[in-house]
N, C-alpha and C positions, 0 to 999 in steps of 0.2 A: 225528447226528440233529438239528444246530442245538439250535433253544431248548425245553426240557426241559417235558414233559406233568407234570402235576399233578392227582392224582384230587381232587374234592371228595364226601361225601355231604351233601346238602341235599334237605328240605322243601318242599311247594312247594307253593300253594294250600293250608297248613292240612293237609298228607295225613295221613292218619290208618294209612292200610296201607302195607308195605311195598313197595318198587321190586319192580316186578311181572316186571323183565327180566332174563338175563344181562349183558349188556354196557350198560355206561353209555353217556350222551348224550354224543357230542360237539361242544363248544361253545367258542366263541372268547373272550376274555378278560371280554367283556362280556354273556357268556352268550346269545347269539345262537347257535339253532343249528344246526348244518353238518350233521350226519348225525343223524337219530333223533327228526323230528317227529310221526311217526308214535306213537311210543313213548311220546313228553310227551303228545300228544293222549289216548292211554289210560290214561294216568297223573293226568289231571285228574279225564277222566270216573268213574275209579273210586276218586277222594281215596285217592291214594298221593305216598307220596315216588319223588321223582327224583335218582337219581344222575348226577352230568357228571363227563366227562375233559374237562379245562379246557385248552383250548390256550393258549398264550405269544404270541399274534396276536390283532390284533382285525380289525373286518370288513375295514376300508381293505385287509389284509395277505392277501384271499382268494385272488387274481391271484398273489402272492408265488410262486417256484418251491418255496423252503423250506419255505413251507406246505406245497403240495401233496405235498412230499415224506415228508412229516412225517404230513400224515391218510392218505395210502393207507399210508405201514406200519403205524400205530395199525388203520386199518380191518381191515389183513391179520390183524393178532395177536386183533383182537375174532372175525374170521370164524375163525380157528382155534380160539380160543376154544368159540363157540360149537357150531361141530362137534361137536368132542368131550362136550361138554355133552348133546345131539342125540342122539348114539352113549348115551352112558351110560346114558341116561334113558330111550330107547327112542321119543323122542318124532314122535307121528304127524305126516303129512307135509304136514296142513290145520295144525297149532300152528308148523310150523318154517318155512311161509312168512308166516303172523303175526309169530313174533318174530326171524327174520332184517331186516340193512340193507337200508336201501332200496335200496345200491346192489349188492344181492345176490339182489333178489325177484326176478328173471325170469326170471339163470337158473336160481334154486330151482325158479321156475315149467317151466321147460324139462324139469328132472329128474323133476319129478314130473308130464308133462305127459300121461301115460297111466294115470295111476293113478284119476281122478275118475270117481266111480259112476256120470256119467252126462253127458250132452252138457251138461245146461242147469249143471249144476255144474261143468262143464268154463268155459262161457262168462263165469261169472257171478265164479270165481275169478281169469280172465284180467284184468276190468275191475279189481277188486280191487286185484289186484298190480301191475298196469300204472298204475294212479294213486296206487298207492304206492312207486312207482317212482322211482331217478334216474341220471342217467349213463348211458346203455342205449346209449350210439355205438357198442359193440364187436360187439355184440347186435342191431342193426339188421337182418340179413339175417333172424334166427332170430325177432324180433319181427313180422317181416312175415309171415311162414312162419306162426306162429299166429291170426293174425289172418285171415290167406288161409283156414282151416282149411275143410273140408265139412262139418263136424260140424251136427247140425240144430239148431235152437231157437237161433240165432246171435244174434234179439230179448234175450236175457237180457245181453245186456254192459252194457246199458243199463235207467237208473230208468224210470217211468211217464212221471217228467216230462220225464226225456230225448229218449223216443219222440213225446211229443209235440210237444217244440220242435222235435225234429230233422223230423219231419209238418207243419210249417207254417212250413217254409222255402222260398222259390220253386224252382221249378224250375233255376235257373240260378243259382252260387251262387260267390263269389269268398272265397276260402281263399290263408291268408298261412301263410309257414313259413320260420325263420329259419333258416340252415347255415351251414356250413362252402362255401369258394369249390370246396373239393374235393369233395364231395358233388354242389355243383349242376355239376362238369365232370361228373361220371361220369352224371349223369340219371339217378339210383337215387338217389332220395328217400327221407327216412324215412315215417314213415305221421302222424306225430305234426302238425297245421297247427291254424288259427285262425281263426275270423270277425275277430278283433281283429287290424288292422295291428301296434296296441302291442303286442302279447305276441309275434309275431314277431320284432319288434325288441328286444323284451329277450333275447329267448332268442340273437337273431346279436351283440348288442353288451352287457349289465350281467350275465347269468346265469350265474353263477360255478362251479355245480357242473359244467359241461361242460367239464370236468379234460383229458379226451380230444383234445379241440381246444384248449388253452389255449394262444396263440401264435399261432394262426392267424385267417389272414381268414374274416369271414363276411360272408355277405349276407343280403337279404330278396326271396323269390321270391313272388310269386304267380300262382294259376291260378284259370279258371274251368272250374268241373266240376257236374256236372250231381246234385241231388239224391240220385237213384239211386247215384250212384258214391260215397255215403258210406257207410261201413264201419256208423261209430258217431258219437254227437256225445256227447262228457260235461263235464259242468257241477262237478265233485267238486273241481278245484282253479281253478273261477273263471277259465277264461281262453278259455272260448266254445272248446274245445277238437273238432276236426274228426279224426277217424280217416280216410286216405284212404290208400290202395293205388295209389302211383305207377306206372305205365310194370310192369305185371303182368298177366300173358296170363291 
């Protein structure tokens, strides 16, 4: 396993309630962290303590193979983990895509993707998990597949203010989206692009959680596409974020 995990339990903003999760935060030696920002975010806003698995790397080491080696079986043993926790507890299938990893929401979302009472809770859980989301290269086809959906009321993936910035964008509209060199030979794009040249480029050259491709060339493609052929635009993690449905009939 290389260099040896260490749990810490720690405090954090003054918490006053207990760590709200099954599975700890994992975080690199400098507490920077890799999987489970979602989880500290909830853990602020409701003055609790956070627990970390502390890795033996710090950030320089995220590229490392022996990292990557080292967080997906940590991650495997937390997702077994929390399973059986799930199974025991009985717990319903709106709590279990809350408190599963990020790099496990979608396809919780996938499992449970007939179960929601209704179209607009269909839509509105999809944007959810999908910007809580990370690593989804495996999931690509199956991500498009939901997004393509007929279901009605498809406005709900998106805030008020989303619908509106996305309504006062011109008609003609240039979207950037960073890949894999494999990806742009096959022309089956993911859906995930950018108003921001920058954020393309971090995601083909500094973005470290793209485990999947790690080793491989990437590039920066862009298109112009027309208004209308935007899915969705979300604003949740700051990065002028474009949903678009590549080369799909």
């Amino acid at each position: 396993m290389g260099k040896k995990n260490k749990i810490l339990s720690k405090l954090r903003d003054k918490g006053k309630n207990p760590y709200p999760f099954i599975n700890p935060i994992i975080v690199t030696s400098e507490l920077g962290i890799v999987d489970g920002q979602h989880r500290f975010e909830v853990c602020k806003r409701t003055n609790s303590g956070v627990l970390f698995v502390i890795l033996a790397y710090t950030h320089n080491d995220l590229k490392n193979e022996n990292f990557i080696r080292e967080l997906r079986y940590l991650q495997e043993m937390q997702r077994i983990a929390l399973e059986e926790w799930f199974v025991k507890n009985n717990i319903s299938y709106l709590d279990q895509l809350q408190q599963c990893s990020s790099v496990d929401r979608m396809a919780k979302f996938i499992e449970f993707e007939n179960l929601f009472e209704s179209d607009k809770k269909y839509w509105e859980e999809l944007a959810d998990c999908y910007n809580l989301s990370d690593n989804n290269y495996k999931l690509a086809s199956e991500i498009k597949r939901l997004f393509s959906s007929k279901r009605a009321n498809r406005e709900h993936l998106m805030l008020d203010n989303e619908v509106r910035f996305l309504n006062s964008l011109p008609e003609v509209v240039l979207i950037y989206r960073g890949m894999s060199t494999e990806e742009f030979e096959s022309n089956n794009f993911g859906i995930s692009w950018s108003l921001k040249k920058r954020v393309a480029e971090k995601y083909a050259n500094e973005y470290y959680h793209n485990y999947d491709t790690h080793g491989v060339a990437h590039t920066v493609v862009e298109l112009k596409i027309t208004r209308s052929q935007i899915v969705a635009y979300f604003s949740e993690r700051n990065e002028e974020e474009i949903i678009y449905l590549h080369n799909t009939n």
